[in-house]
Structure formats: structure tokens, C-alpha cells
C-alpha positions as a printed Julia matrix, in Angstrom:
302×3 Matrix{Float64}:
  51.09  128.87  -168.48
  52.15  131.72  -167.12
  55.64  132.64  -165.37
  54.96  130.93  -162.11
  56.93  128.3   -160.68
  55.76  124.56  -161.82
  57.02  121.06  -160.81
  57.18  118.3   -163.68
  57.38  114.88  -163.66
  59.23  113.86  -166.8
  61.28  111.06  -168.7
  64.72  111.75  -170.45
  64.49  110.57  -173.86
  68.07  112.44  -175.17
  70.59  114.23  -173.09
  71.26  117.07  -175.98
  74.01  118.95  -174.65
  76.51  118.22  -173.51
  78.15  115.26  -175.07
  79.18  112.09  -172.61
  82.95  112.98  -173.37
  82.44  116.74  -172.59
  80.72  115.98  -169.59
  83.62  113.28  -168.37
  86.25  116.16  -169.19
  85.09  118.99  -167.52
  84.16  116.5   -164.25
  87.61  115.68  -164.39
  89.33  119.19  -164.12
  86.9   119.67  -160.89
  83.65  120.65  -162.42
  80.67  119.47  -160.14
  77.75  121.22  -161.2
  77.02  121.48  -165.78
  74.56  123.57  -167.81
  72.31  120.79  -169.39
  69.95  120.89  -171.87
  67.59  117.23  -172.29
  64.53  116.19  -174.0
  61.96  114.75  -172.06
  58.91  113.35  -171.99
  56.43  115.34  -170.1
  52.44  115.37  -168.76
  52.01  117.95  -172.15
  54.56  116.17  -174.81
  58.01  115.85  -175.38
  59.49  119.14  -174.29
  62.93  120.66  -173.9
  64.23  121.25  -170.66
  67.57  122.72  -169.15
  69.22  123.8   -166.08
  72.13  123.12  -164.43
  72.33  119.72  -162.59
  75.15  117.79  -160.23
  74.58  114.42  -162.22
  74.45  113.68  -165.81
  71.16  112.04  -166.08
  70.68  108.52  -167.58
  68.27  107.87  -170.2
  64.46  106.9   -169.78
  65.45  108.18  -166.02
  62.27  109.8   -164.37
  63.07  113.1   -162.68
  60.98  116.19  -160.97
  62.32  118.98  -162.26
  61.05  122.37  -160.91
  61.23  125.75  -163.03
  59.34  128.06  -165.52
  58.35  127.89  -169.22
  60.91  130.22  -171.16
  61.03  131.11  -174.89
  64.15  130.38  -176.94
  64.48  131.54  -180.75
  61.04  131.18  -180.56
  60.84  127.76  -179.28
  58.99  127.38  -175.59
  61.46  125.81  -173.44
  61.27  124.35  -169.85
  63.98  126.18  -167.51
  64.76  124.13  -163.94
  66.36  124.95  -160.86
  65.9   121.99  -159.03
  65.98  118.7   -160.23
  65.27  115.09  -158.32
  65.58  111.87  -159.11
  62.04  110.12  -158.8
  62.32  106.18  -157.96
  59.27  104.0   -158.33
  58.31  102.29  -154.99
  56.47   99.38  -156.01
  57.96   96.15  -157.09
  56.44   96.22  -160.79
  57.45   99.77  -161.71
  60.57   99.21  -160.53
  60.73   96.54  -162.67
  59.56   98.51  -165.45
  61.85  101.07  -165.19
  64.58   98.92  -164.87
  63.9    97.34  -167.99
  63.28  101.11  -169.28
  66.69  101.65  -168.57
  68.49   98.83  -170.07
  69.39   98.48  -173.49
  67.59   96.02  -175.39
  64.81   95.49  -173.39
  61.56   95.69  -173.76
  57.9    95.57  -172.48
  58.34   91.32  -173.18
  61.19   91.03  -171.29
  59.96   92.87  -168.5
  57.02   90.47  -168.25
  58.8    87.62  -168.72
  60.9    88.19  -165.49
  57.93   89.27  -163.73
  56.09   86.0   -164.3
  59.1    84.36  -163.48
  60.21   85.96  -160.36
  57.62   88.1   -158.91
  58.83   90.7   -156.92
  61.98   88.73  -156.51
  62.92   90.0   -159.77
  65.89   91.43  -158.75
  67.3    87.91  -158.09
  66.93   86.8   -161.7
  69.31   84.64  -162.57
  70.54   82.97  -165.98
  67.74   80.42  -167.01
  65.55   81.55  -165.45
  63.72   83.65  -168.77
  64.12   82.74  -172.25
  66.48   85.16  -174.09
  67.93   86.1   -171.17
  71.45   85.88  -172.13
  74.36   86.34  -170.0
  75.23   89.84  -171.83
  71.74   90.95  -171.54
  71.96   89.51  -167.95
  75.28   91.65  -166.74
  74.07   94.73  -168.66
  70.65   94.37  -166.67
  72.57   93.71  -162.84
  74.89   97.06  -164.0
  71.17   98.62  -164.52
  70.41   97.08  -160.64
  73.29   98.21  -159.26
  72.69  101.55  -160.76
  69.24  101.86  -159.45
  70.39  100.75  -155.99
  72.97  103.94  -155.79
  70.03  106.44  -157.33
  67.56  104.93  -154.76
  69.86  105.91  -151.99
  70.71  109.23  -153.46
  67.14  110.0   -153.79
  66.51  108.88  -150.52
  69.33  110.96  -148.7
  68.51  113.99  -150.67
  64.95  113.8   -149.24
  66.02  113.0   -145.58
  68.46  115.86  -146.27
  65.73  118.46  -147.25
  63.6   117.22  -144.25
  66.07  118.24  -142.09
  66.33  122.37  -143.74
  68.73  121.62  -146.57
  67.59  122.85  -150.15
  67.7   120.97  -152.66
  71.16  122.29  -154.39
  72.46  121.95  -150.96
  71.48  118.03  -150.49
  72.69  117.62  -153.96
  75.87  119.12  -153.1
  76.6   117.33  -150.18
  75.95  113.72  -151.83
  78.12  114.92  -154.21
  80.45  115.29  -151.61
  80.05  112.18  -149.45
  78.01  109.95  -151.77
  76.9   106.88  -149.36
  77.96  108.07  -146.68
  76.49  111.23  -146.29
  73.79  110.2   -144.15
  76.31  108.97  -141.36
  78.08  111.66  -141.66
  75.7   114.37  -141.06
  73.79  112.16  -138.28
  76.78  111.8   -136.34
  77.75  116.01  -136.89
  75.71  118.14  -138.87
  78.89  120.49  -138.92
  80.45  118.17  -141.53
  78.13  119.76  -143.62
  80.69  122.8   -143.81
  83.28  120.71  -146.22
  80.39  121.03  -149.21
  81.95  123.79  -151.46
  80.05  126.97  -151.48
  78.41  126.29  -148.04
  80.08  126.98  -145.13
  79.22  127.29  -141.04
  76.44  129.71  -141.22
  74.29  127.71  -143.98
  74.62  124.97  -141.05
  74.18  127.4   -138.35
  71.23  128.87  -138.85
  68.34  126.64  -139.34
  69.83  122.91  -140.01
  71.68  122.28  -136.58
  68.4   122.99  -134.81
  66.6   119.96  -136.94
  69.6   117.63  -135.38
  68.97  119.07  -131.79
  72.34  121.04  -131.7
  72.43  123.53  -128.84
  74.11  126.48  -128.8
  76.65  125.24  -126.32
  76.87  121.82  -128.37
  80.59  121.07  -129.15
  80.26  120.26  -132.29
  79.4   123.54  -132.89
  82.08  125.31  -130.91
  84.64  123.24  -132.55
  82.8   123.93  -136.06
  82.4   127.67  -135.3
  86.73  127.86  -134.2
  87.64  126.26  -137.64
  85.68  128.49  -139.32
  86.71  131.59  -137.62
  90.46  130.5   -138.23
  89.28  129.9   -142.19
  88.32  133.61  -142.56
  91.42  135.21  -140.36
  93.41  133.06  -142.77
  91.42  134.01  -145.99
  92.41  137.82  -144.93
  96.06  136.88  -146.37
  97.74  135.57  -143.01
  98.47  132.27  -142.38
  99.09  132.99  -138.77
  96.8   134.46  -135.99
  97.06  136.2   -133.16
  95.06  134.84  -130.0
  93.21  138.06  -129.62
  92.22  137.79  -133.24
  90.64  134.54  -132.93
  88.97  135.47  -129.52
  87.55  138.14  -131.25
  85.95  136.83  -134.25
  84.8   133.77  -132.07
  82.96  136.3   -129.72
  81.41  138.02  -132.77
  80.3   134.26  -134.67
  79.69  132.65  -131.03
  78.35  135.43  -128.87
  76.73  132.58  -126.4
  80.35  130.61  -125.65
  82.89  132.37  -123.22
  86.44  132.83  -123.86
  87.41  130.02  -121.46
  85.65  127.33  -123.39
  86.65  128.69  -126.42
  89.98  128.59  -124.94
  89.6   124.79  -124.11
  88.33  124.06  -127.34
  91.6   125.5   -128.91
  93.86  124.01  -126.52
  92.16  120.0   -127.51
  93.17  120.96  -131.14
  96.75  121.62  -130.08
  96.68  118.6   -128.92
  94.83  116.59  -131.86
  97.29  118.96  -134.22
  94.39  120.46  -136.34
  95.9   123.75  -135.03
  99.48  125.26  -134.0
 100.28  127.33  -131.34
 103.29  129.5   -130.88
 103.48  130.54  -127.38
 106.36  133.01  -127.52
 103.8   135.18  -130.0
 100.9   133.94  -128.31
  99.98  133.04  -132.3
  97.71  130.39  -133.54
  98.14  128.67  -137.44
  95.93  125.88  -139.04
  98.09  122.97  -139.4
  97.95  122.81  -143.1
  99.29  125.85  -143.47
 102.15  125.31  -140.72
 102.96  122.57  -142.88
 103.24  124.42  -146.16
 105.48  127.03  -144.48
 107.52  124.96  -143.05
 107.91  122.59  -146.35
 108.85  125.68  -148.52
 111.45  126.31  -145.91
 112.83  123.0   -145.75
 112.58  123.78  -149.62
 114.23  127.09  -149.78
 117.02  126.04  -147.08
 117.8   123.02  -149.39
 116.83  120.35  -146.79
């Protein structure tokens, strides 16, 4: 096979590591992104694959994954860095992989339903197929619903990708905003900057231009001021000085003059995103302005 990239379409068949209760405790204390390790079913066999991934997939879920062949204790291994969920578009697969994905069902059940509601199968109801109990029903709308939330991931990953976004990235950000991530990032691109790890120049540089964001565009002066304040304040210092924030806004936004930039700051004085302190001629995000001020009210007993 080589060592060259390759893209798979595959089946999960056993998530092997790690367990459901590991992976529900380490989401909780913040992790976003786990090591997994899965069996699937592949064009060649069942295979093992791993890689990290932002979801813990389901099984008999199709994905793409993307990697190279690897060699573990002498076992050949699949190793991924991107991974996609694939959705089937017409009615009957869908069908099928519904059914796929919900226990106790089979290739009978799934063409019972179709006979009995076509591609209307979604709106089966109780009755309407023989065996279809109303356990078997509830566990198979769950399976719907399910379906319904990994179609519109898959399909705002890909819109996300066509618009310069890799594939971690779009991950990442529908981690982040889940449904309405599309919205979002229609309406300002710079929202993009609140996905951990990425920040104004992954935006910057590539992905505003898909959106039509000029370099004058005030989303992106207002983007490129926050972020200039977030790495003053990363330096240790809560509070800046005017000339420091003029400064690093001429080196990030060489194209926008100190007056707008000046305008810019002044509307978020006024929205109270920022602070200013006109005796020091000093500027402070307003979350840190209130910490400060809380552990004074604190320390002064108030």
C-alpha cells in the first residue's frame, strides 16, 4: 500500500477504546477532542483504525476517514487524521442505515417499513408494520432524531470546508456552536475566533475572503481590536496603554488608520466590551475590569 495518504469509506462495527464511561468523563472535565481506536468494516476487510476524533462515533455509522496504513506489534493498522461523517442521500439507504443503527432491527424490518411507507418512512407510525412495537418504535425515532443532527453536522462541516476551513477546523467549530454554526459564521466569519486553538489569523488569512470580507470590513476591525487586546493581555497585564494597542493594531491591521481604529474602540466603550481610563489614557477588557474590581470588593470586605 505504500505510505501515501488514502481516504476510506468504512463502517464501525466496535468502538475498542475508549469505553462509553471514559469517554463521558473526560468530555466532562473539558476534553473535546479523544485518541480512538475502532474496528471497522472496510473496501479490504474488517480493519483497525485510530485517530483522534471530536465525536465518539456510533455503531454501524459510515465514516471517511483519511490517513496511512501503520504497523502495530506487528499488526497493520489504519492511522486517520481526518474523519467525516458520510450520510446516505437517497431515501432507501437512509432507510437502511437507519435500521443499521437501531438495535434490533434488521434487513425485515427495514423492508417492512419501506413497503409500508415509501420514502415517507420517516413518518412511520405505530400500526403501521407488524412488530413494530412502541419500544422498538421510540428507540427507532431516537435513531431519526439522531440522524437528523449528524445530517446537519455533516452538512455544515462540508459548507464549512467549502468556504477554506480544514476539516479539524469545521469539526471544531460545530463542536463549538453545534446548529447554529452556520448562522453564525454567515452573519460574521470572525466568530470563528471563539473555536479553541484558532484564533484571528486562521480567519484572516484565507476564510474571510470566501465570505467577501474586505480589508476595511468592520467585522474585521472589530475582530482584529479584540484580538490585539487578547495578546497585550496574555503578556501578563490586564491593562493597556492606548499607544500599546495602537501599535499592535498597526502591526495586525496595517490597511486601517488610527482614527478608525480609534472609533472602533470608542463604540466598545460604549457597548462595555472594553474600559477606558482616561486619566492613564489606559484601555482593559471588561472581563478583566470585572475580576479586578470583584477581588477588590473582595479584599476590602465589601
Amino acid at each position: 500500500m505504500g505510505n501515501e495518504y488514502q481516504t476510506l469509506e468504512v463502517k464501525v462495527t466496535w468502538v475498542k477504546y475508549p469505553s462509553e464511561n471514559d469517554d463521558a468523563e473526560k468530555r466532562r472535565n473539558g476534553d473535546t477532542k479523544l485518541f480512538y481506536i475502532l474496528s471497522v468494516d472496510a473496501p479490504m476487510g474488517n480493519i483497525v483504525c485510530k485517530g483522534e476524533m471530536l465525536f465518539r462515533p456510533k455503531l454501524n455509522e459510515h465514516l471517511k476517514i483519511t490517513g496511512k496504513w501503520t504497523e502495530w506489534q506487528g499488526t497493520r493498522q489504519f492511522e486517520f487524521r481526518n474523519c467525516e461523517i458520510v450520510i446516505p442521500v437517497n431515501p432507501r439507504d437512509m432507510l437502511r442505515y437507519a435500521c443499521e443503527m437501531t438495535k434490533g432491527f434488521g434487513p425485515s424490518m427495514e423492508e417492512a417499513i419501506w413497503k409500508a411507507k415509501g420514502e415517507e418512512w420517516q413518518d412511520v407510525k405505530e400500526g403501521d408494520v407488524k412488530g413494530l412495537t412502541p419500544a422498538k418504535l421510540a428507540d427507532f425515532r431516537d435513531t431519526i432524531t439522531e440522524i437528523g443532527v449528524r445530517e446537519q453536522q455533516s452538512r455544515t462541516i462540508a459548507w464549512l470546508m467549502g468556504h477554506g476551513l480544514t476539516a479539524n477546523f469545521a469539526q471544531a467549530a460545530w463542536v463549538t456552536f453545534g446548529k447554529d454554526t452556520m448562522s453564525l459564521v454567515e452573519t460574521n466569519p470572525y466568530n470563528l475566533t471563539k473555536v479553541p486553538q484558532y484564533g484571528f489569523a486562521a480567519v484572516d488569512n484565507g476564510i474571510r475572503q470566501t465570505f467577501g470580507i474586505t480589508d476595511n470590513d468592520d467585522r474585521r476591525i472589530d475582530a482584529g481590536i479584540m484580538y490585539c487586546m487578547g495578546l497585550l493581555t496574555d503578556r501578563g497585564n490586564t491593562i493597556v496603554t492606548w499607544f500599546e494597542l495602537n501599535n499592535e493594531c498597526a502591526n495586525k491591521l496595517p490597511q486601517i488608520s488610527d482614527n478608525v481604529i480609534a472609533d472602533h474602540v470608542a463604540a466598545f466603550f460604549k457597548t462595555g466590551q472594553l474600559v477606558g481610563f482616561s486619566t492613564t489614557q489606559s484601555i482593559s477588557l471588561a472581563a478583566h475590569y470585572k475580576a479586578e474590581k470583584d477581588i477588590y470588593n473582595f479584599v476590602k470586605g465589601e
